[in-house]
C-alpha positions as a Markdown table, in Angstrom:
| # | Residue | x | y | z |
|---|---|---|---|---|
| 1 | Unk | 0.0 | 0.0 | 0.0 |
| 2 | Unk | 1.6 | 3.1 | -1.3 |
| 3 | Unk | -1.0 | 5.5 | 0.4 |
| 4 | Unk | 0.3 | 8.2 | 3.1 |
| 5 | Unk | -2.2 | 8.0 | 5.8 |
| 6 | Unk | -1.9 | 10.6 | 8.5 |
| 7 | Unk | -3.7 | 9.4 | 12.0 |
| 8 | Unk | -5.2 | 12.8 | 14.0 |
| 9 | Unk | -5.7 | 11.5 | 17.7 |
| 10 | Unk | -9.1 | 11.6 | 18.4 |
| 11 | Unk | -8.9 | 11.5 | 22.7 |
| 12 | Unk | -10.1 | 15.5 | 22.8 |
| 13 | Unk | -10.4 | 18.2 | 21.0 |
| 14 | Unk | -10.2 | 19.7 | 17.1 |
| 15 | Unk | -9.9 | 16.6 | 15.2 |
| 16 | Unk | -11.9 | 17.4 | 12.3 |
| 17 | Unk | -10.3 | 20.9 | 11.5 |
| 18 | Unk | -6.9 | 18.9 | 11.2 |
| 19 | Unk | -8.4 | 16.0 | 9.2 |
| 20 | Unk | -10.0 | 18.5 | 7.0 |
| 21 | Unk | -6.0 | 20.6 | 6.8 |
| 22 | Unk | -4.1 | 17.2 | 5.9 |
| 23 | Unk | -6.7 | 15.9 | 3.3 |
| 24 | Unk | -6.0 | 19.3 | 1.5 |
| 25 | Unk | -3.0 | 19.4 | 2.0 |
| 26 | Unk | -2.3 | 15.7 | 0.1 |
| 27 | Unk | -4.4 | 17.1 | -2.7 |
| 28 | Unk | -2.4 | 20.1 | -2.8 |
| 29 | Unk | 0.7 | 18.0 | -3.3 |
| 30 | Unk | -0.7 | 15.6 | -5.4 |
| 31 | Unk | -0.3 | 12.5 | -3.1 |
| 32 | Unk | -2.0 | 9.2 | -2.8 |
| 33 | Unk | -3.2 | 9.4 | 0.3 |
| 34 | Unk | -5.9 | 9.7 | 3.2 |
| 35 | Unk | -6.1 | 11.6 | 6.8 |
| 36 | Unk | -8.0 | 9.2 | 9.4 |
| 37 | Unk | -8.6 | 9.7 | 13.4 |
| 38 | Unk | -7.2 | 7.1 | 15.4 |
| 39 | Unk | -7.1 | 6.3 | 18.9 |
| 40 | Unk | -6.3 | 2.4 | 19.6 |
| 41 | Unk | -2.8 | 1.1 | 19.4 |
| 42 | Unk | -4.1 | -0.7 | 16.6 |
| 43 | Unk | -5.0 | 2.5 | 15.2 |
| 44 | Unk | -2.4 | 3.8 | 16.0 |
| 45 | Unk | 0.4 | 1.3 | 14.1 |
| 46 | Unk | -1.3 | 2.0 | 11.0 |
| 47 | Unk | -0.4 | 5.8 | 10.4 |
| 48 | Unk | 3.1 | 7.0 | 8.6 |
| 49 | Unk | 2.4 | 9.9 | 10.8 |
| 50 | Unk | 0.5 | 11.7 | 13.6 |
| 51 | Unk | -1.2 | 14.8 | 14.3 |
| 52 | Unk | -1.9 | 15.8 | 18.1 |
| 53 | Unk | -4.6 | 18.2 | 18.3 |
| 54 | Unk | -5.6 | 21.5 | 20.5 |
| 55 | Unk | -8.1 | 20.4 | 23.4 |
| 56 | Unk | -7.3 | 20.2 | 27.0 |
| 57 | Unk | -3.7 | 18.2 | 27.3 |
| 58 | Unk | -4.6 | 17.1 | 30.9 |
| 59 | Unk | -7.9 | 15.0 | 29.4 |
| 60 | Unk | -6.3 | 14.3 | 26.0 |
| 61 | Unk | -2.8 | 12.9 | 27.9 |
| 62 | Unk | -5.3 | 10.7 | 30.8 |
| 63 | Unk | -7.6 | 9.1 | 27.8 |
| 64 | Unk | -4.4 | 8.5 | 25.8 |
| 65 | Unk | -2.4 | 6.4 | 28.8 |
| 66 | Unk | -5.6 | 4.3 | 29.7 |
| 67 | Unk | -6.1 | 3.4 | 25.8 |
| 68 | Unk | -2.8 | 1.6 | 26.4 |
| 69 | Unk | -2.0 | 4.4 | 23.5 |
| 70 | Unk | 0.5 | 7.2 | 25.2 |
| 71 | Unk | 3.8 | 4.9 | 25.5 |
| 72 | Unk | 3.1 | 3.6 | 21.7 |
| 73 | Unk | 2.9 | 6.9 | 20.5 |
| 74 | Unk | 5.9 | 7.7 | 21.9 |
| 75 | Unk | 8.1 | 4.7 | 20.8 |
| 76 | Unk | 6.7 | 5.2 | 17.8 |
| 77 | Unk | 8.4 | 9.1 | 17.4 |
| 78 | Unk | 11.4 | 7.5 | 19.3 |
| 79 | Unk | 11.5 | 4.9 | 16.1 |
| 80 | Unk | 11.1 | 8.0 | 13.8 |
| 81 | Unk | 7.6 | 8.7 | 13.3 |
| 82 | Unk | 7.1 | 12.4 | 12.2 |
| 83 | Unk | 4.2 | 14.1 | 14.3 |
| 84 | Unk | 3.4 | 17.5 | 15.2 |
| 85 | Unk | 1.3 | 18.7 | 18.4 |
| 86 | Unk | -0.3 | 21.6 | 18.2 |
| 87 | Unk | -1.8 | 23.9 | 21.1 |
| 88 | Unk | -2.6 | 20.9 | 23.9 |
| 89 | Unk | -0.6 | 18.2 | 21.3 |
| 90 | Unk | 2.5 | 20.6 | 21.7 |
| 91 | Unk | 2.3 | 20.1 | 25.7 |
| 92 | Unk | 1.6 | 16.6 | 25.3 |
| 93 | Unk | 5.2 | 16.0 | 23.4 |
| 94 | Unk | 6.9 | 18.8 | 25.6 |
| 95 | Unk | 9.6 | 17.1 | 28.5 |
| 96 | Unk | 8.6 | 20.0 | 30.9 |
| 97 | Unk | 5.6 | 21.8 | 31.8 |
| 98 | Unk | 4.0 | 24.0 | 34.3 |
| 99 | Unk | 0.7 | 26.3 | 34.3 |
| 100 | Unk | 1.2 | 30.3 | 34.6 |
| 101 | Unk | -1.1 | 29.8 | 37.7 |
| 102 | Unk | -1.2 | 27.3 | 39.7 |
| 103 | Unk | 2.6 | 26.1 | 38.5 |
| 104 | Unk | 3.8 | 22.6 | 38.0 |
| 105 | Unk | 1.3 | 20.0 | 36.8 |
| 106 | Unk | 1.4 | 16.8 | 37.1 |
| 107 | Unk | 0.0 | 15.6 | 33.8 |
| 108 | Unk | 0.7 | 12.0 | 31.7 |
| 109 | Unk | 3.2 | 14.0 | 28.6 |
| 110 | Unk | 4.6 | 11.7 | 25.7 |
| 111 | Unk | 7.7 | 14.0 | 26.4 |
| 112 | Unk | 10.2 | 13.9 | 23.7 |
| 113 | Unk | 10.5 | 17.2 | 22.9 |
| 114 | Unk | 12.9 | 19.5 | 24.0 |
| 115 | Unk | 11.2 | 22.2 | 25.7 |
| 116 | Unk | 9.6 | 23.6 | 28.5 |
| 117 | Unk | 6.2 | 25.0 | 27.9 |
| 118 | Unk | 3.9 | 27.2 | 30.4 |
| 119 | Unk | 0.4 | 26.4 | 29.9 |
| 120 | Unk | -2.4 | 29.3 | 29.7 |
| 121 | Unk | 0.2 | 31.9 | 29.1 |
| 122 | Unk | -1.9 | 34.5 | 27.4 |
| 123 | Unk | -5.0 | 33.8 | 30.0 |
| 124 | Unk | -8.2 | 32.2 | 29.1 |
| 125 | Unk | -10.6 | 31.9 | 26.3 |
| 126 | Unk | -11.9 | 35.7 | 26.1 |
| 127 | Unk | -8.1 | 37.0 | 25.5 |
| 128 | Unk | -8.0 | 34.0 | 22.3 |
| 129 | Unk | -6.4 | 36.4 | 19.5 |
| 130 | Unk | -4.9 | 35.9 | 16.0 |
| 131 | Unk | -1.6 | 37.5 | 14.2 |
| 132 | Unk | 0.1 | 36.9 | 10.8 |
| 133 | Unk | 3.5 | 35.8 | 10.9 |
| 134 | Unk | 6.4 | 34.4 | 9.0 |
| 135 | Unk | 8.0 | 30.9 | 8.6 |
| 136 | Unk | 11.2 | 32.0 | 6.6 |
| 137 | Unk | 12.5 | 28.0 | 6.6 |
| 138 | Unk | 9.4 | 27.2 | 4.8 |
| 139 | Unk | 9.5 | 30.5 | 2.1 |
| 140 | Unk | 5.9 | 31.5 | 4.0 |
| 141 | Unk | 4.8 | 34.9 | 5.1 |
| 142 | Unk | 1.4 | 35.9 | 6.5 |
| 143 | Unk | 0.7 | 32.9 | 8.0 |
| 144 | Unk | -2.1 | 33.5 | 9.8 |
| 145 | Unk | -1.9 | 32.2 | 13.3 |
| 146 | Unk | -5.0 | 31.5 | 15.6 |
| 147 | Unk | -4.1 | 31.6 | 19.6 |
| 148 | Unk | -6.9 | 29.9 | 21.8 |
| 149 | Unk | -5.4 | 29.8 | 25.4 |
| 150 | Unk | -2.2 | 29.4 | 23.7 |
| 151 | Unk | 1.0 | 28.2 | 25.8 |
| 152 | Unk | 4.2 | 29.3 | 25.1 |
| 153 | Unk | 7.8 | 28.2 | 24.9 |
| 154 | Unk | 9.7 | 29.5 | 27.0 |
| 155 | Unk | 12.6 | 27.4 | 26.5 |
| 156 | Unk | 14.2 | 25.3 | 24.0 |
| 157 | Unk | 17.2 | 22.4 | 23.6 |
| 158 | Unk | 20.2 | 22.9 | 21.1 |
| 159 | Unk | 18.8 | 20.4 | 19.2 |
| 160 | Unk | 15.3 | 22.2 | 18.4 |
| 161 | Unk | 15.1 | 24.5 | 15.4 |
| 162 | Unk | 13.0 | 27.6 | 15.8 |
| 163 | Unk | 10.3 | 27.9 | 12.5 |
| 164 | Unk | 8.8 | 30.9 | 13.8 |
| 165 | Unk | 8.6 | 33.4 | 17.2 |
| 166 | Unk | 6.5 | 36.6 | 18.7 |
| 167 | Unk | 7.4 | 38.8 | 20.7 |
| 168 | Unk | 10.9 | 37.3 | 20.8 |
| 169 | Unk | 9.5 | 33.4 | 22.0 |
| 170 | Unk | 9.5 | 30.6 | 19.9 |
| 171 | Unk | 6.2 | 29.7 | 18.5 |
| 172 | Unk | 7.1 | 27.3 | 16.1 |
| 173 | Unk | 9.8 | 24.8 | 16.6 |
| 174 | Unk | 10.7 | 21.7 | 15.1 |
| 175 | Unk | 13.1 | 18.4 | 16.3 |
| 176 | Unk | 14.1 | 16.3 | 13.8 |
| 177 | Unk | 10.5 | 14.1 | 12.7 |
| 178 | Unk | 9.1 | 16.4 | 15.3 |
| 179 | Unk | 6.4 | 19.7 | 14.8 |
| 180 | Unk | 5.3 | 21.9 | 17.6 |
| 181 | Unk | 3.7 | 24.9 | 17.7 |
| 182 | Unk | 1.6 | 26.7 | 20.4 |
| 183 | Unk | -0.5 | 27.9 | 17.6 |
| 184 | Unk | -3.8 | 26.0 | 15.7 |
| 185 | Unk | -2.4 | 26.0 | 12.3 |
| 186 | Unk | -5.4 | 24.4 | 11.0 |
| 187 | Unk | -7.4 | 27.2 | 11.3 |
| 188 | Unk | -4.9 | 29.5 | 9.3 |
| 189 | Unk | -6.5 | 28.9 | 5.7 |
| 190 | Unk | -2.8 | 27.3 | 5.1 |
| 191 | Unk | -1.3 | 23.9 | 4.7 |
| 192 | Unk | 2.5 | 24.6 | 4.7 |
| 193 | Unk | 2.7 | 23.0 | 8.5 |
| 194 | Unk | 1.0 | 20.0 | 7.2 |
| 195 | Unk | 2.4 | 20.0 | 4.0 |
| 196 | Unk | 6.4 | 19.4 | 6.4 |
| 197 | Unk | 4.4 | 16.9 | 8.1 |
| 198 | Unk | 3.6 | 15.1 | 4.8 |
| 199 | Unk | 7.2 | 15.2 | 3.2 |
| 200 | Unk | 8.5 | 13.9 | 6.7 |
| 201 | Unk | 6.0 | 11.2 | 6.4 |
| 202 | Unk | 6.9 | 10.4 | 3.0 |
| 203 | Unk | 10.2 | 10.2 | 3.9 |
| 204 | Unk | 9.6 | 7.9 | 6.8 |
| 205 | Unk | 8.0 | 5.3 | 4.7 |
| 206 | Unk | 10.9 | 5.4 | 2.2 |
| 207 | Unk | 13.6 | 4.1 | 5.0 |
């Protein structure tokens, strides 16, 4: 089977948005392919790459670890398996993270990505916002980026590449077959994110 078939967890949150973003975004390319939600191991074993959606990480990382589905997932990237978390997803595959209020959390992460990440850093719902900005590495300007109680990275590894910041923090980052951004980019009108995740993909299922 030559198709590309990119899983979206479906545990919590905007799964459909992201389904909808990676089916365009194979058509865009011209790729044989299909964007499914998955949530079993099963499920799970049969992607050539994962997208971890914006919800509430907390629920999302608790319905993941008692699906028997969290330490797959993360052998899975170990082994190679592009992803990209965005929002929640992005705290999900952070090492470290604590809340702007009430500090440390103890929360079930995948945690193989190089950052630390403060929840809730812009506030809650009401102070949602959305700002164009640039991803030079990917030849893209006026992306438009959505923030819906947004985290942020406040710090990143040597090994993590920076795809875009605001207001001097990274908002963007990627590590090796791994995405992140504290941003919904499936709400941008844009498939260039997707479109990396894709070519990663692709070049997962060639090794």
């Amino acid at each position: 089977m030559n198709r590309i078939i990119i899983g979206v967890t479906s545990f919590q949150g905007d799964v459909e948005e992201h389904l909808l973003a990676s089916k365009m975004a194979l058509g865009r390319m011209g790729i044989e392919g299909d964007a499914v939600s998955v949530k079993t191991p099963e499920e799970i074993e049969r992607v050539d790459a994962l997208i971890i959606p914006g919800g509430e990480s907390t629920v999302m990382g608790r319905l993941a670890f008692f699906s028997k589905s969290l330490e797959l997932i993360r052998q899975r990237i170990l082994e190679g398996m592009p992803v990209m978390g965005t929002c929640a997803g992005l705290i999900m595959l952070a090492k470290r993270v604590y809340d702007r209020v009430v500090g440390e959390k103890k929360q079930q992460l995948i945690g193989v990505l190089d950052v630390t990440v403060e929840r809730n850093s812009y506030g809650r719902q009401r102070e949602s916002f959305e700002t164009l900005i640039d991803l030079p590495s990917l030849g893209v300007s006026g992306f438009k980026a959505v923030f819906i109680r947004a985290p942020t990275i406040v710090e990143a590894g040597p090994q993590v590449e920076v795809l875009a910041r605001l207001a001097e923090r990274p908002i963007a980052v990627m590590q090796d077959n791994i995405i992140g951004t504290t941003f919904h980019p499936e709400l941008s009108g844009s498939t260039a994110l997707h479109e990396l995740l894709i070519k990663k993909a692709q070049a997962f299922r060639a090794k």
